[in-house]
VOBA-1610 file (N, C-alpha, C; in pm, whole numbers, padded with zeros to 5 digits, always signed):
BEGIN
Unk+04170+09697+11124Unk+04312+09715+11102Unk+04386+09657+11221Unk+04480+09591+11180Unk+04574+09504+11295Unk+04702+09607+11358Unk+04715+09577+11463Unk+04807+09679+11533Unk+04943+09577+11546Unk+05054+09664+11514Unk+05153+09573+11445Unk+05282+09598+11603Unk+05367+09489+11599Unk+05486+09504+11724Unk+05546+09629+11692Unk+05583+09719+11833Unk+05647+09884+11822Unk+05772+09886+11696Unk+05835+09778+11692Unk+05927+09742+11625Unk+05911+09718+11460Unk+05828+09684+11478Unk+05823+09595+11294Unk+05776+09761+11247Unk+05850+09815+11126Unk+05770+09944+11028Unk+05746+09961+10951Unk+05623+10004+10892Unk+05606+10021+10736Unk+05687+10053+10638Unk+05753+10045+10544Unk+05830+10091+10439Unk+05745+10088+10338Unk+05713+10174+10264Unk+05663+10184+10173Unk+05537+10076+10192Unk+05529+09973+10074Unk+05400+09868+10068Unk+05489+09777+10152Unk+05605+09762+10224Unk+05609+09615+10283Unk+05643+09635+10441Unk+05640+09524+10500Unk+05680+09548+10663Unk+05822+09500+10650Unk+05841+09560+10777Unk+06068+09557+10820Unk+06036+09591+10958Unk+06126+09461+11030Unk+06165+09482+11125Unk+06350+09518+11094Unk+06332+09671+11175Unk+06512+09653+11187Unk+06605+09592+11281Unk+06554+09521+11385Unk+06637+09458+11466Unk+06672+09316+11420Unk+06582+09281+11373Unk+06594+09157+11291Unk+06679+09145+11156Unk+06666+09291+11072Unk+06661+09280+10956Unk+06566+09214+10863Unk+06476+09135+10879Unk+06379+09079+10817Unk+06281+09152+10754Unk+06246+09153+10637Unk+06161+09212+10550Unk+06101+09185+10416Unk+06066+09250+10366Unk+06000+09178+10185Unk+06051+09304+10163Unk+06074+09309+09984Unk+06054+09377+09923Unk+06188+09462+09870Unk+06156+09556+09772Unk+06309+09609+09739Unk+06333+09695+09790Unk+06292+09767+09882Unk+06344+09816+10008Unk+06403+09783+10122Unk+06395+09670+10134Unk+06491+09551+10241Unk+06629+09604+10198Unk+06632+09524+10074Unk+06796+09532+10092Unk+06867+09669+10083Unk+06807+09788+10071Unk+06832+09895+10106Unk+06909+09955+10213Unk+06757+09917+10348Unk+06730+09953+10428Unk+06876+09843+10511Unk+06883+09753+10498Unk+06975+09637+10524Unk+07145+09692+10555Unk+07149+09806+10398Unk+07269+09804+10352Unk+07316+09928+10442Unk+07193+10048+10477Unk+07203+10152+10549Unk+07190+10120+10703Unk+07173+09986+10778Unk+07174+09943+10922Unk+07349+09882+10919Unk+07381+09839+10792Unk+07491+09763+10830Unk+07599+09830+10836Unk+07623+09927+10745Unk+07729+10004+10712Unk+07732+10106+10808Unk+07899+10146+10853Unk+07962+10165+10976Unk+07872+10295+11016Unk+07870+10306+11138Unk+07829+10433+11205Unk+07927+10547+11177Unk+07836+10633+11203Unk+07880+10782+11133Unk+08044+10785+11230Unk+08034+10748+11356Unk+08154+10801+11410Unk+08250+10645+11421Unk+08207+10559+11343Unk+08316+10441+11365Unk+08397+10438+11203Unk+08494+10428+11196Unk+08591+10428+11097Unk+08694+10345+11104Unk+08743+10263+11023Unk+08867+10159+11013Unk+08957+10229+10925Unk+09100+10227+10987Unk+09191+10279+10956Unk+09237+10263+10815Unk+09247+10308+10688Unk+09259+10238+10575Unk+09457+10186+10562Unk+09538+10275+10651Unk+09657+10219+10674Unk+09707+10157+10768Unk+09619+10125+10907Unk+09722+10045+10973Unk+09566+09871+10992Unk+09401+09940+10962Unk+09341+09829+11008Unk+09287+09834+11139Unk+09310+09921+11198Unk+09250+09929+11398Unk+09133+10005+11361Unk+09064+09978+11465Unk+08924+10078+11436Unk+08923+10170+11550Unk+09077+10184+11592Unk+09063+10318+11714Unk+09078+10404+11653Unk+08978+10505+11659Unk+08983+10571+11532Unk+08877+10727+11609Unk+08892+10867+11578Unk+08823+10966+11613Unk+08736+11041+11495Unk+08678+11045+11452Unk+08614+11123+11381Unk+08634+11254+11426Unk+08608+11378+11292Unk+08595+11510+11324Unk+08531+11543+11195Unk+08435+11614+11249Unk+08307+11609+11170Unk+08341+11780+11079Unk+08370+11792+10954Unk+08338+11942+10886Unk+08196+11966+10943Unk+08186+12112+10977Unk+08105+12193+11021Unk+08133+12288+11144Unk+08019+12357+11204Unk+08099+12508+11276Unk+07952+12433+11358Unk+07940+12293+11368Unk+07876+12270+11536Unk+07924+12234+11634Unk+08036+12188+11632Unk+08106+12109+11716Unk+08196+12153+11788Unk+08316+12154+11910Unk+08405+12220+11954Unk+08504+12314+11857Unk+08531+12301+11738Unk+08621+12394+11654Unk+08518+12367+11556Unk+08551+12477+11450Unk+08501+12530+11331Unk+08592+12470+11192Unk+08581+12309+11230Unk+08652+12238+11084Unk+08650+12260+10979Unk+08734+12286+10854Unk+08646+12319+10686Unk+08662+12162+10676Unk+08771+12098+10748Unk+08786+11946+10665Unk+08764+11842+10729Unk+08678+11727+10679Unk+08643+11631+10758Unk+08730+11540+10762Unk+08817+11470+10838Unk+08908+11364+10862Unk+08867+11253+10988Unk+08966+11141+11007Unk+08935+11069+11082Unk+09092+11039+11124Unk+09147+11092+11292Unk+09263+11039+11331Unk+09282+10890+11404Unk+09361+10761+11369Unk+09420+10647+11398Unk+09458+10671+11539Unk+09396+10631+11645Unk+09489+10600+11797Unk+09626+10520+11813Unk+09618+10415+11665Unk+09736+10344+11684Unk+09823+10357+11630Unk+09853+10402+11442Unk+09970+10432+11358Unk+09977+10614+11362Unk+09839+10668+11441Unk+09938+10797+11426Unk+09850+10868+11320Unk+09777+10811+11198Unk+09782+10897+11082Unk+09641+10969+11065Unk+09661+11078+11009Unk+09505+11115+10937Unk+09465+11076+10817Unk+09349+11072+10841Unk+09228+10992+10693Unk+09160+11124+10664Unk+09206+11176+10542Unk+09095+11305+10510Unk+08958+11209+10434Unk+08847+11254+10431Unk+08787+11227+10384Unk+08699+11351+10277Unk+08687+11429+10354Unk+08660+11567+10270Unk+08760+11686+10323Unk+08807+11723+10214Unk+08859+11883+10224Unk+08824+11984+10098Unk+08807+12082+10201Unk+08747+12195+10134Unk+08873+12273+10036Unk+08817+12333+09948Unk+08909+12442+09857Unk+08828+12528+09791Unk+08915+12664+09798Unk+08863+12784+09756Unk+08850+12760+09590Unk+08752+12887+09515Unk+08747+12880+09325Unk+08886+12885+09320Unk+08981+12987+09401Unk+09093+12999+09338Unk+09157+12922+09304Unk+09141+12791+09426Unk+09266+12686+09415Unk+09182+12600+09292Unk+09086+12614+09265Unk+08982+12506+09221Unk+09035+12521+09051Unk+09074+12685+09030Unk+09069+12715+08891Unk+09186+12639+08836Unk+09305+12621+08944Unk+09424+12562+08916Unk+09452+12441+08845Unk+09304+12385+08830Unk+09281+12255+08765Unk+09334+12140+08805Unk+09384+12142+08953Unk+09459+12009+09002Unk+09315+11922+09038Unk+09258+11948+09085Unk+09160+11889+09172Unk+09022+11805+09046Unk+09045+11720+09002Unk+08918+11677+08924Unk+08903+11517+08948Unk+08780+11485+08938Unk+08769+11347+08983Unk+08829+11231+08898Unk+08896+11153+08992Unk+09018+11058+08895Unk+09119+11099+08927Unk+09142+11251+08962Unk+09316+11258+08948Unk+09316+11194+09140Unk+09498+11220+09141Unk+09551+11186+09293Unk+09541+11288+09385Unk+09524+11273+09511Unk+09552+11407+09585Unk+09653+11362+09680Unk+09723+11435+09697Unk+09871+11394+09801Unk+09877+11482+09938Unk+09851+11436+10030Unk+09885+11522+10150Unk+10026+11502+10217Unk+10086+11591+10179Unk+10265+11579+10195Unk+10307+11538+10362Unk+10168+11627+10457Unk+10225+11628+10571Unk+10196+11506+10626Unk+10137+11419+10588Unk+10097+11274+10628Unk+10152+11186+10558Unk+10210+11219+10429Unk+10293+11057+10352Unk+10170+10994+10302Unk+10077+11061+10283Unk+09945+10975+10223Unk+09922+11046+10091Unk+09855+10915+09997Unk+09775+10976+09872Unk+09643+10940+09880Unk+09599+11006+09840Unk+09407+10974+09799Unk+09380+10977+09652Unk+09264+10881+09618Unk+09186+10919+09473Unk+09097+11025+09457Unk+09066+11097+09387Unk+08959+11257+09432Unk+08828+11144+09328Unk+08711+11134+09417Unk+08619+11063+09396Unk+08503+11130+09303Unk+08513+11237+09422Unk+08403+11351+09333Unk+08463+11541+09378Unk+08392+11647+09299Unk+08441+11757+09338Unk+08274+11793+09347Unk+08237+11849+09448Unk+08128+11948+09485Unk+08113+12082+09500Unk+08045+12159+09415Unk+08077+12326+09462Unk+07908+12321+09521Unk+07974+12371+09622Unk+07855+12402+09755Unk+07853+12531+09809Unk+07908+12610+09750Unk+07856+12776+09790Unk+07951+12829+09645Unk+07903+12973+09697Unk+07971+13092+09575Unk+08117+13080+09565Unk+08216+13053+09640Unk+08321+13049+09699Unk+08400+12889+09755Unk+08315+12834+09718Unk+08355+12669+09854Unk+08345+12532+09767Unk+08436+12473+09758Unk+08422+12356+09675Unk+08460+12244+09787Unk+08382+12099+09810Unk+08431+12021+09865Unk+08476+11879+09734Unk+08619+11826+09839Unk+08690+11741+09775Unk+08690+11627+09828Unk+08560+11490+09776Unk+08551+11351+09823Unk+08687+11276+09816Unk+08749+11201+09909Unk+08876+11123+09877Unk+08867+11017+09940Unk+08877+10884+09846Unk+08946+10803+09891Unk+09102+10767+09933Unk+09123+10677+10027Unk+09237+10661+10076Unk+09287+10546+09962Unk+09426+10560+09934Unk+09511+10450+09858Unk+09617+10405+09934Unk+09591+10315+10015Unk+09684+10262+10100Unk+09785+10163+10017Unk+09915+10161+10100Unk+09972+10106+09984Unk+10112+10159+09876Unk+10028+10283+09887Unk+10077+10379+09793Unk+10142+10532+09885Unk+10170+10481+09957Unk+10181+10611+10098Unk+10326+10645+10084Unk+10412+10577+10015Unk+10525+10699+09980Unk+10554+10777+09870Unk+10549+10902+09865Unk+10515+10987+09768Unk+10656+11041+09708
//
């Protein structure tokens, strides 16, 4: 058995190097699509275009106890929700279903609701895209 560079790794039946990107197989372009696409904490502004940009991650690990994941702009100022949470109650209200708009009044922004997730007894999360463009409500 041949001992292969620290670098190059098995995937399944084929070899991949990820520094290269070079590989066989239909796991390449996979693996390709998950090296290229942005890092967890880099984000481009969907309204002004700068990539000064902060992430804040939903969860109770980090300095505050977020329910909603957003990303704030260093340069126009604005927030990017990306997930926000809502209770059954608000959920029963029937605003929230995938396809409709979601409007955050205090930002002048709309979003598309992509998907709805219920992730506990009590806790629904709300995927959104940004609709830039469309930012006066």
């Amino acid at each position: 058995m041949s001992q292969c560079d620290c670098d190059v790794k098995r995937v399944g039946w084929h070899w991949y190097n990820p520094q290269t990107m070079e590989g066989t197989g239909p796991e390449q372009e996979r693996l390709f699509f998950m090296a290229a696409s942005s890092s967890p904490q880099t984000r481009d502004c969907p309204w002004c275009g700068s990539r000064k940009t902060k992430l804040v991650q939903r969860g109770y690990t980090g300095p505050t106890d977020e329910i909603d994941q957003y990303f704030t702009c260093q340069s126009c100022g604005k927030i990017t929700y990306e997930l926000v949470s809502k209770a059954a109650r608000e959920m029963r209200l029937g605003r929230y279903q995938a396809g409709a708009i979601f409007k955050d009044l205090a930002n002048q922004t709309r979003y598309q609701i992509t998907r709805v997730l219920k992730v506990g007894i009590n806790e629904f999360l709300i995927y959104l895209k940004p609709l830039p463009g469309s930012d006066d409500l």
